[in-house]
C-alpha positions as CSV (number, residue, x, y, z in Angstrom):
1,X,30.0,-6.1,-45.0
2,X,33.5,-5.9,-44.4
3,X,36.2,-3.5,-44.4
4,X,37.7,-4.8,-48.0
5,X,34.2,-4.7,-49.8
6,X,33.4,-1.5,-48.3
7,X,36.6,-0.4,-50.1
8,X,35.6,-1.9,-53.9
9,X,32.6,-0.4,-53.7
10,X,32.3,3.2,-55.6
11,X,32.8,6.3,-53.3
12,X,29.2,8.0,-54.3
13,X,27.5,4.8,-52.6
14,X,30.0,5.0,-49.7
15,X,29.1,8.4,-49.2
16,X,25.6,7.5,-49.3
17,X,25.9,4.5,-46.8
18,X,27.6,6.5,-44.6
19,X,24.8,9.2,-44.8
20,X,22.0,6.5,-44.0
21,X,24.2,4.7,-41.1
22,X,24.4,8.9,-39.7
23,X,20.4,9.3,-39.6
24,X,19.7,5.8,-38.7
25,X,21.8,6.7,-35.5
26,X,20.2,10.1,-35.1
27,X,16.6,8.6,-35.3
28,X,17.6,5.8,-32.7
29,X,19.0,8.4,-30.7
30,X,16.0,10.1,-30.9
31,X,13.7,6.9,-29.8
32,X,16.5,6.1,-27.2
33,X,15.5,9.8,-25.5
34,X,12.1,9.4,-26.3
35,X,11.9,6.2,-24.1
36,X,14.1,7.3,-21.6
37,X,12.4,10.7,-20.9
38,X,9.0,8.7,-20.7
39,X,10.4,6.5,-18.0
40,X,11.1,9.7,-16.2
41,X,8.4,11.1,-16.6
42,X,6.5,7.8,-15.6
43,X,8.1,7.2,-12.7
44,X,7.8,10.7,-10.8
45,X,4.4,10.9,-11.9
46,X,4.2,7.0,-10.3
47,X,5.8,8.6,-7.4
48,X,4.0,11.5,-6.8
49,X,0.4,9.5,-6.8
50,X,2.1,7.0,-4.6
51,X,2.6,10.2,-1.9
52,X,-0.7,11.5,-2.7
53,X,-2.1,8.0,-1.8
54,X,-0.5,8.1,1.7
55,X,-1.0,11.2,2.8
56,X,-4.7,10.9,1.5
57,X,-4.7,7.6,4.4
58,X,-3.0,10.3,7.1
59,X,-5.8,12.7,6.0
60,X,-8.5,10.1,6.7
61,X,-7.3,8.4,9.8
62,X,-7.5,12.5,11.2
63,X,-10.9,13.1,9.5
64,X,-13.9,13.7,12.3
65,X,-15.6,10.9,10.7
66,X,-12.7,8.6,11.5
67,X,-11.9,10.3,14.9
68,X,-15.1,9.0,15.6
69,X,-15.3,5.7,14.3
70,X,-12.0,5.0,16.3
71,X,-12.9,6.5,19.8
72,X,-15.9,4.3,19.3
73,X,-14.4,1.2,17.9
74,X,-11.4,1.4,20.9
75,X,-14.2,1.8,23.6
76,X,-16.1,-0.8,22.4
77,X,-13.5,-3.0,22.4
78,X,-12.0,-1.9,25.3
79,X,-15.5,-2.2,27.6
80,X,-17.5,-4.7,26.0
81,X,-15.3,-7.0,23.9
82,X,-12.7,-7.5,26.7
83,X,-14.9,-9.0,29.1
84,X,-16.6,-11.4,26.7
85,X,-14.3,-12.1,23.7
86,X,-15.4,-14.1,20.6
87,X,-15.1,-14.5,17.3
88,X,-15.8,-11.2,15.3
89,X,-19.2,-13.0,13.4
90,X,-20.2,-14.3,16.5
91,X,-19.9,-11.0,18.1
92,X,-22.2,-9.2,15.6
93,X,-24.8,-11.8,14.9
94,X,-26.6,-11.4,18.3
95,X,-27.6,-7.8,19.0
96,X,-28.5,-8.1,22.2
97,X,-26.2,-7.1,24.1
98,X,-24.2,-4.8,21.3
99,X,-25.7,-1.8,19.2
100,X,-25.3,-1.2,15.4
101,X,-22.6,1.6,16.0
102,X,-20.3,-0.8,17.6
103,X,-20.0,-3.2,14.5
104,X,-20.1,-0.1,11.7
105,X,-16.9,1.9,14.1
106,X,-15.0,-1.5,14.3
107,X,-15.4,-2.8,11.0
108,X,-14.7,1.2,9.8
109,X,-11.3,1.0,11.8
110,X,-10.6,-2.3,10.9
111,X,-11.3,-2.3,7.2
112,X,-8.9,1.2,7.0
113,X,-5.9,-0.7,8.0
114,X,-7.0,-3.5,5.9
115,X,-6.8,-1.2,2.6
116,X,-3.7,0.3,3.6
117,X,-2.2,-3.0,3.8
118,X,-3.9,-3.2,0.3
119,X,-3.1,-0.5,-0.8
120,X,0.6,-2.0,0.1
121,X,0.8,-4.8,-1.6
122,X,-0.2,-3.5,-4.5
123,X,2.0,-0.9,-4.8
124,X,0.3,2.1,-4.3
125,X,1.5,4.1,-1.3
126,X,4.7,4.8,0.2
127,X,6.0,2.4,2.5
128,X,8.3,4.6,4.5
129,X,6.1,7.5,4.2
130,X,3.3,5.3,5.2
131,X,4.9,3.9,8.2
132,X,6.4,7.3,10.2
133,X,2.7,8.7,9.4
134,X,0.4,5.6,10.2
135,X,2.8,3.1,12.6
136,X,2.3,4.4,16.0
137,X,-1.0,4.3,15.6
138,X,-1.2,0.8,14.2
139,X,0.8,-0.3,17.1
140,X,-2.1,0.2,19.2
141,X,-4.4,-0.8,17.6
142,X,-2.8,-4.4,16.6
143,X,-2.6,-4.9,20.4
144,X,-6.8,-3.7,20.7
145,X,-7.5,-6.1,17.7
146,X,-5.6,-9.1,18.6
147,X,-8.4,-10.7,21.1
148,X,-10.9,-10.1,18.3
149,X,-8.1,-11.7,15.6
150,X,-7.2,-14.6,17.9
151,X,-10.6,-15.3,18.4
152,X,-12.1,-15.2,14.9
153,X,-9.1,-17.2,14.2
154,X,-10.2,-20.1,16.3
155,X,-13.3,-20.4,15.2
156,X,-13.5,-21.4,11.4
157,X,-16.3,-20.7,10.2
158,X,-15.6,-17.0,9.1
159,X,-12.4,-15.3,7.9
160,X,-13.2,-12.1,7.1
161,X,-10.7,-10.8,4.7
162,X,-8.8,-8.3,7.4
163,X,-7.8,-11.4,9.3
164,X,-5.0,-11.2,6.8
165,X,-3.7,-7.6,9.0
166,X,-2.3,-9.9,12.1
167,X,-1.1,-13.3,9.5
168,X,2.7,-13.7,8.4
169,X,3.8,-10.3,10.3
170,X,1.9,-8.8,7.5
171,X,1.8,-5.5,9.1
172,X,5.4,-5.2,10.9
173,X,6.1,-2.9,8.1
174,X,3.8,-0.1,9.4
175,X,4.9,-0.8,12.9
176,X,8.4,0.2,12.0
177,X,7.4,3.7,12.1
178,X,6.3,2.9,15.5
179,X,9.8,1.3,16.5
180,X,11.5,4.8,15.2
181,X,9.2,6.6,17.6
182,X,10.7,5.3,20.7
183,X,7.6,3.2,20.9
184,X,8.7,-0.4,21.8
């Protein structure tokens, strides 16, 4: 309604109009806080588990299990894999010359950066946080993996899913914490 009819109508339904327009406001008021308070809330509860994810990954790449995993994994890969590189099932499928412990520390390292770059993309850590904590560390071991990556990569017959770590620069996100470091 306009102005004019407002005017013709009689001043008890006036009065009353203008008491329904004042709690219509106040209950939109009060769903327009409710909403806004909830994205709040939402959001530093979002951002809290997102910090509790990463330092969770910090905690685990320090954990004796995974101390041992990597001295393993970087030895073996060092020692054995250096001198006769191949592609990562080719590697593992003859046992010969390669215990059990070799393939469970590698694939333990290797599928721990694979979830944090997982865990990534889908949202769930801090990136920043994630890369001063995790990218120096990365750095070397993107340079122990790469024979094993550019191996497995020539061969296709297998792509395991952390091939995905070395494709598209996938990883140059963690490695900025590296780069902040002073490492080059």
């Amino acid at each position: 309604m306009s102005a004019p009819y407002l005017l013709a109508l009689p001043p008890n339904i006036i009065g009353f109009l203008g008491k329904v327009y004042m709690e219509i406001e106040k209950i939109i008021l009060a769903i327009a806080g409710a909403i806004v308070g909830s994205l709040i809330t939402r959001f530093l509860s979002r951002r809290k588990e997102k910090m509790e994810n990463t330092l969770s990954l910090m905690q685990e790449y320090h954990s004796p299990i995974m101390l041992e995993a990597r001295v393993h994994a970087w030895n073996a890969l060092i020692k054995n894999y250096s001198s006769n590189p191949m592609a990562f099932h080719e590697w593992f499928s003859d046992k010969k010359n390669f215990k059990d412990p070799d393939y469970e520390q590698i694939v333990t390292v290797l599928y721990f950066w694979y979830r944090v770059l997982v865990m990534k993309q889908q949202g769930l850590i801090m990136h920043k946080l994630a890369s001063d904590l995790l990218g120096y560390q990365w750095r070397h071991w993107q340079n122990v993996f790469s024979p094993l990556y550019n191996e497995t990569l020539k061969d296709s017959s297998d792509r395991p899913e952390w091939i995905i770590l070395f494709l598209n620069k996938n990883m140059d996100w963690l490695a900025e914490g590296a780069r902040l470091s002073g490492e080059k």
